[in-house]
MMTF fields as JSON, N, C-alpha, C and O atoms, coordinates in Angstrom:
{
  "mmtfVersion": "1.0.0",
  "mmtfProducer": "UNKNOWN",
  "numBonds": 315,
  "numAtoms": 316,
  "numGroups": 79,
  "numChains": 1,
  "numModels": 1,
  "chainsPerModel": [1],
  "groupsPerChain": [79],
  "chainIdList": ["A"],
  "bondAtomList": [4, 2, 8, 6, 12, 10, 16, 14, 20, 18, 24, 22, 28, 26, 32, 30, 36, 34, 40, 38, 44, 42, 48, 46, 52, 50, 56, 54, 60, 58, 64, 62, 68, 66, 72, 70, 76, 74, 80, 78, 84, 82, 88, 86, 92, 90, 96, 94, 100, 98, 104, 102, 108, 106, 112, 110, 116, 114, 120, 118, 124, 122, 128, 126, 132, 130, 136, 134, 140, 138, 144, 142, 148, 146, 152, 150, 156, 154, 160, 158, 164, 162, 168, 166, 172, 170, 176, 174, 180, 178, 184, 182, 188, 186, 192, 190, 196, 194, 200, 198, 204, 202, 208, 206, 212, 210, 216, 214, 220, 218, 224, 222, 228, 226, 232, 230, 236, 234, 240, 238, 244, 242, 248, 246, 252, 250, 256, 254, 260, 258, 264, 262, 268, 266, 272, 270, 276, 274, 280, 278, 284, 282, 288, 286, 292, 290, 296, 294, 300, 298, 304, 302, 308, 306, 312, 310],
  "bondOrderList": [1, 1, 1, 1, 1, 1, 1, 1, 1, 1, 1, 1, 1, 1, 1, 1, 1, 1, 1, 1, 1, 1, 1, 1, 1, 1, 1, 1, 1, 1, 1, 1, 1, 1, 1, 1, 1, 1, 1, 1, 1, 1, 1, 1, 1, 1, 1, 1, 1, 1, 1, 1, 1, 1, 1, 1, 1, 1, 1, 1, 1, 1, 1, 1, 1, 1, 1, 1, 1, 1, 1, 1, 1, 1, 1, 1, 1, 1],
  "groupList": [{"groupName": "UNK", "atomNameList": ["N", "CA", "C", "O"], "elementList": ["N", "C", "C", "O"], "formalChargeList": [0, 0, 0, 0], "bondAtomList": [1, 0, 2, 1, 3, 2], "bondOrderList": [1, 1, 2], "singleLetterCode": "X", "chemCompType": "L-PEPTIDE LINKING"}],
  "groupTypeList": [0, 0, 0, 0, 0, 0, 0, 0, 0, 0, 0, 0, 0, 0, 0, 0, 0, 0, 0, 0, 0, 0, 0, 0, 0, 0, 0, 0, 0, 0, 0, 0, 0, 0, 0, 0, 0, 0, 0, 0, 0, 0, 0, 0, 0, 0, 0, 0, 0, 0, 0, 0, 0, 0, 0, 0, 0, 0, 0, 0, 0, 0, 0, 0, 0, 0, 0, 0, 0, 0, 0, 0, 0, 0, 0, 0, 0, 0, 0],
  "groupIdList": [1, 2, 3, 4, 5, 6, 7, 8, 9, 10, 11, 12, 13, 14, 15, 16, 17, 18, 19, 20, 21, 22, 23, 24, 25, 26, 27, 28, 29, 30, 31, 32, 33, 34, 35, 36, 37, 38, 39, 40, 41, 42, 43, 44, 45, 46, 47, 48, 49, 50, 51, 52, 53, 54, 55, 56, 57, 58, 59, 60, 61, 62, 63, 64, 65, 66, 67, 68, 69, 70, 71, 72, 73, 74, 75, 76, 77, 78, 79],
  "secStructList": [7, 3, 3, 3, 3, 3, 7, 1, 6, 6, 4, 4, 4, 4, 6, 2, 2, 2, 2, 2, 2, 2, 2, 2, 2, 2, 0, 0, 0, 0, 0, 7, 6, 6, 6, 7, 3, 3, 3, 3, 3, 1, 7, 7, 1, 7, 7, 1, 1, 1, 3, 3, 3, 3, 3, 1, 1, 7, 3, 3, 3, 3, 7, 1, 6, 6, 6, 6, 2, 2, 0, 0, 0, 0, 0, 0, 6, 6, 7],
  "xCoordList": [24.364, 23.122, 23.274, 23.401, 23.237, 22.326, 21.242, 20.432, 21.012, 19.895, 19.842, 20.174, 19.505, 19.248, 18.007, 16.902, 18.613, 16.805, 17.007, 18.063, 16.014, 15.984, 15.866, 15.191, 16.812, 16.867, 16.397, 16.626, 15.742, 15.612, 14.133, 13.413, 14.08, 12.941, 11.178, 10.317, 11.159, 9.933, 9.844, 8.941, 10.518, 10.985, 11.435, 11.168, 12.115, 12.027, 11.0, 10.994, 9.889, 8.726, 8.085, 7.083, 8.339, 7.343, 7.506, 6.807, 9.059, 9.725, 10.847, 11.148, 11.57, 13.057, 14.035, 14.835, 13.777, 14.699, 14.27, 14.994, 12.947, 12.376, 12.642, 13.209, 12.39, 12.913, 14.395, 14.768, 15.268, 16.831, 16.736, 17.127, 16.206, 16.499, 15.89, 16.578, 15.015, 14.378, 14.897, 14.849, 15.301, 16.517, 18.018, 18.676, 18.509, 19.354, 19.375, 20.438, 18.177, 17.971, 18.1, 18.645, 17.261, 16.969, 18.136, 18.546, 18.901, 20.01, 20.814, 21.595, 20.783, 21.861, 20.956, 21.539, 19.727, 19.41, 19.66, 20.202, 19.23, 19.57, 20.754, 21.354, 21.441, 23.734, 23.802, 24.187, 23.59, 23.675, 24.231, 23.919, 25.139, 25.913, 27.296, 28.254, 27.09, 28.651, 28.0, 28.642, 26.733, 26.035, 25.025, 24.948, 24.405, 23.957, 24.421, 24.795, 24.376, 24.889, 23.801, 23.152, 23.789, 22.746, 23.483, 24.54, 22.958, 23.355, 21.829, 20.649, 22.477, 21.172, 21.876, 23.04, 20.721, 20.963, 19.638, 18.808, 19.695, 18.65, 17.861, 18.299, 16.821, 15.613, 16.1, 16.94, 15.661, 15.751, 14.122, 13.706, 13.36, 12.487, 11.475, 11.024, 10.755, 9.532, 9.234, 9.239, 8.895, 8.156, 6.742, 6.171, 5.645, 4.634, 3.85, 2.731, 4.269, 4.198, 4.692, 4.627, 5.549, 5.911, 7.364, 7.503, 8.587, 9.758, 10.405, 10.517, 10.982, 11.942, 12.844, 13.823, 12.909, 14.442, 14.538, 13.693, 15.555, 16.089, 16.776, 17.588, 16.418, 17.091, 18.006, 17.509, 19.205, 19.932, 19.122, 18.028, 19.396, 18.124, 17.262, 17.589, 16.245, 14.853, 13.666, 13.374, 13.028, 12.168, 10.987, 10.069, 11.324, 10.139, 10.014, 10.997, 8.83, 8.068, 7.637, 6.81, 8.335, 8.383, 8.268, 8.816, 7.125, 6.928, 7.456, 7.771, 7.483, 8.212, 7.028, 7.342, 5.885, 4.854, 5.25, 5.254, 5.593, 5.954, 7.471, 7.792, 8.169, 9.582, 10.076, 11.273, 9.148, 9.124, 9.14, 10.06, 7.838, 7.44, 8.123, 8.221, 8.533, 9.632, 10.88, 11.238, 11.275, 12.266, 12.605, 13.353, 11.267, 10.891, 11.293, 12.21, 9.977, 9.568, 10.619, 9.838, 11.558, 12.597, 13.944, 14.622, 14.209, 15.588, 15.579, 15.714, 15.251, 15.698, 15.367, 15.93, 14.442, 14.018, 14.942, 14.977, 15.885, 17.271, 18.004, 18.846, 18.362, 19.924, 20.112, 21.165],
  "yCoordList": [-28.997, -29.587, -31.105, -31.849, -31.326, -33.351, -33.833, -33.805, -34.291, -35.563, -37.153, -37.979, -37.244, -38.508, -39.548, -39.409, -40.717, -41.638, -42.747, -43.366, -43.185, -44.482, -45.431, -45.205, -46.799, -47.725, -49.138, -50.33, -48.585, -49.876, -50.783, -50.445, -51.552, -52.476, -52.325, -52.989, -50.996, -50.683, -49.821, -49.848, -49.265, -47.71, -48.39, -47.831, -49.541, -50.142, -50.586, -50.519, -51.161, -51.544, -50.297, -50.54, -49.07, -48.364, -47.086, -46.169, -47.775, -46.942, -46.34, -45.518, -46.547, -45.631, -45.948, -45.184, -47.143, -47.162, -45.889, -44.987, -46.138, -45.026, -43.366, -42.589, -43.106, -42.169, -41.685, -40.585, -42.831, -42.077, -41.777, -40.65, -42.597, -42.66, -41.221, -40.334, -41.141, -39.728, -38.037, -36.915, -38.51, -37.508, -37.324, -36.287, -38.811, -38.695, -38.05, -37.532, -38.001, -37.06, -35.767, -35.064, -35.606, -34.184, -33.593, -32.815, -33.713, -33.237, -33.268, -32.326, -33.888, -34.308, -32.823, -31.747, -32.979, -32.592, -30.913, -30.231, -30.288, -28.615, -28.684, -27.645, -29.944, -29.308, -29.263, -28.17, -29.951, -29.51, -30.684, -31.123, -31.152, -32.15, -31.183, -31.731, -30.023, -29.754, -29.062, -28.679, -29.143, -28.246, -29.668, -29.545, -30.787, -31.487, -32.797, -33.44, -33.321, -34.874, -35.865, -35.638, -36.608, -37.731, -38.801, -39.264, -39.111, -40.586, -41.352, -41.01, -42.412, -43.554, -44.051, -44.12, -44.344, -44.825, -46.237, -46.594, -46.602, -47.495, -47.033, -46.06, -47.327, -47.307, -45.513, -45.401, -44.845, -43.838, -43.492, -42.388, -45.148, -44.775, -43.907, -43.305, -43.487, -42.808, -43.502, -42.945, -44.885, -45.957, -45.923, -46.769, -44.419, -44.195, -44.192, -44.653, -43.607, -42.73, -43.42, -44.649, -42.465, -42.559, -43.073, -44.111, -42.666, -42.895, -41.54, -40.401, -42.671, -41.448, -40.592, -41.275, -39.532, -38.484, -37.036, -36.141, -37.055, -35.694, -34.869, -35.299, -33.387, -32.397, -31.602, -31.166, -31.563, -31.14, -31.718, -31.168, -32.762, -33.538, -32.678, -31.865, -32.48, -32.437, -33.276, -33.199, -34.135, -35.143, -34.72, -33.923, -35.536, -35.964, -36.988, -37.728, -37.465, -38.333, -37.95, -37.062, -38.771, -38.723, -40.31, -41.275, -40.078, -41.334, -40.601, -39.418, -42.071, -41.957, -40.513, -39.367, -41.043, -39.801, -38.241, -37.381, -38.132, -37.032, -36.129, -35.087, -37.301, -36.42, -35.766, -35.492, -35.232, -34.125, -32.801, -32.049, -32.768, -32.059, -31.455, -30.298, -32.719, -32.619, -31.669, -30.588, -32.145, -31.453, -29.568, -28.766, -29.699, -28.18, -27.32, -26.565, -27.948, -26.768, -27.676, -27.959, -28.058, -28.639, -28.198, -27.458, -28.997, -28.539, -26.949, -26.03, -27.402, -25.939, -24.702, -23.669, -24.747, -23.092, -23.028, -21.932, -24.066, -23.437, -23.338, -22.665, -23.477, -23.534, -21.82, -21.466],
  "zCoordList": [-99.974, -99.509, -99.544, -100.517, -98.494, -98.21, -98.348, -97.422, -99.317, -99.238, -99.201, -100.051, -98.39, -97.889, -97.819, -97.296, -98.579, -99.16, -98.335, -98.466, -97.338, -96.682, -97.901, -98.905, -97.603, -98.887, -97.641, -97.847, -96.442, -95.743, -96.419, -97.359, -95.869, -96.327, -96.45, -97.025, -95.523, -95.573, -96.639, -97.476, -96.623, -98.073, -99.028, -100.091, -99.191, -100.362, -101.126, -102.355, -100.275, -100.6, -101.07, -101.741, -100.934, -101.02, -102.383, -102.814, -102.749, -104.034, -103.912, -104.778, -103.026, -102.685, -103.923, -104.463, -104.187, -105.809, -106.902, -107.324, -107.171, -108.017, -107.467, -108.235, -106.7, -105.747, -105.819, -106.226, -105.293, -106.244, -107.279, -107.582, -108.237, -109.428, -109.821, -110.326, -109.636, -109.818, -109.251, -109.754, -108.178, -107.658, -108.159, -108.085, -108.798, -109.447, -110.809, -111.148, -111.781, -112.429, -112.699, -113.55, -111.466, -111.527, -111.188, -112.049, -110.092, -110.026, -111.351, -111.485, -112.036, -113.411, -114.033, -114.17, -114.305, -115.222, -114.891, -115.76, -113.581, -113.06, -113.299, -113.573, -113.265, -113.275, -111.536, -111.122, -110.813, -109.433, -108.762, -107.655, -109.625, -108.871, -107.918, -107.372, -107.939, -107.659, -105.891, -104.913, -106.099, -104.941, -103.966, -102.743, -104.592, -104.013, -103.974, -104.955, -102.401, -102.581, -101.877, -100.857, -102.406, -102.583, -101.961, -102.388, -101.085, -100.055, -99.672, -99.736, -99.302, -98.629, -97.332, -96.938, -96.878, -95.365, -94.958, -95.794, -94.091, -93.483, -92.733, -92.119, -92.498, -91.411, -90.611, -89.718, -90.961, -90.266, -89.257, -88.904, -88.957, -87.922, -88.357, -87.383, -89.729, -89.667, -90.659, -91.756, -90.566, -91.982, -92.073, -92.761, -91.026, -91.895, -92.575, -92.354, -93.714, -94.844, -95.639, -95.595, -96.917, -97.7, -97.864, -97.217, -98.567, -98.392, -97.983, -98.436, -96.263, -95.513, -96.382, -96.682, -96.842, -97.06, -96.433, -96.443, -95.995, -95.41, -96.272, -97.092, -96.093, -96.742, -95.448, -94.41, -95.765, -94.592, -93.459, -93.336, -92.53, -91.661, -91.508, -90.643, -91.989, -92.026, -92.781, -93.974, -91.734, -92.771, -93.634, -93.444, -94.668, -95.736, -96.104, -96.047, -96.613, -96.921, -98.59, -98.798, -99.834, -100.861, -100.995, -100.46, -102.136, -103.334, -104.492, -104.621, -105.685, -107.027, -107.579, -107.901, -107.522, -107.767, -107.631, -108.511, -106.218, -105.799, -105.467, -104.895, -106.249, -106.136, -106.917, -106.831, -108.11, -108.679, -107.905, -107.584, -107.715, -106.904, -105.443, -105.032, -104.871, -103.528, -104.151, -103.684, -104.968, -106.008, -105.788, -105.228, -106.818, -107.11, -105.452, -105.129, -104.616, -103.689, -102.521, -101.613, -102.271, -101.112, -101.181, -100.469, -102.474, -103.595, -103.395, -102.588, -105.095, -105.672, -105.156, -105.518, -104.289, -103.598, -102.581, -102.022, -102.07, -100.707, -101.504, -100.91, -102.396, -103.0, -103.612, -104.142]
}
């Protein structure tokens, strides 16, 4: 699995640091580094919302708030 966090300037403003960081967790914390990879990219064009990330390209819109949650029901229910 791919996930992907816009680190451009609008998504920066809006928490994409907090957002890895929080994805970088969670992955640490399930053990699912050997199954998920975590990349950033720029401006992927839907600055919206929240902060752009794709799961296998499919968009979402995640804040630091909600990437728990993105987590749970995005993540871990395909794998």
């Amino acid at each position: 699995m791919k996930i992907t966090v816009c680190i451009g300037s609008s998504c920066h403003l809006k928490g994409s640091r907090q957002v890895v960081t929080g994805l970088q967790y969670l992955i640490a914390q399930n053990n699912l580094a050997d199954l998920v990879e975590l990349g950033g990219t720029f401006c992927m064009g839907k600055c919206q919302d929240g902060v752009c990330v794709t799961v296998d390209e499919k968009f979402f819109s995640v804040s630091p708030d909600t990437v728990e949650e993105f987590f749970k029901e995005q993540v871990l229910t395909r794998l």
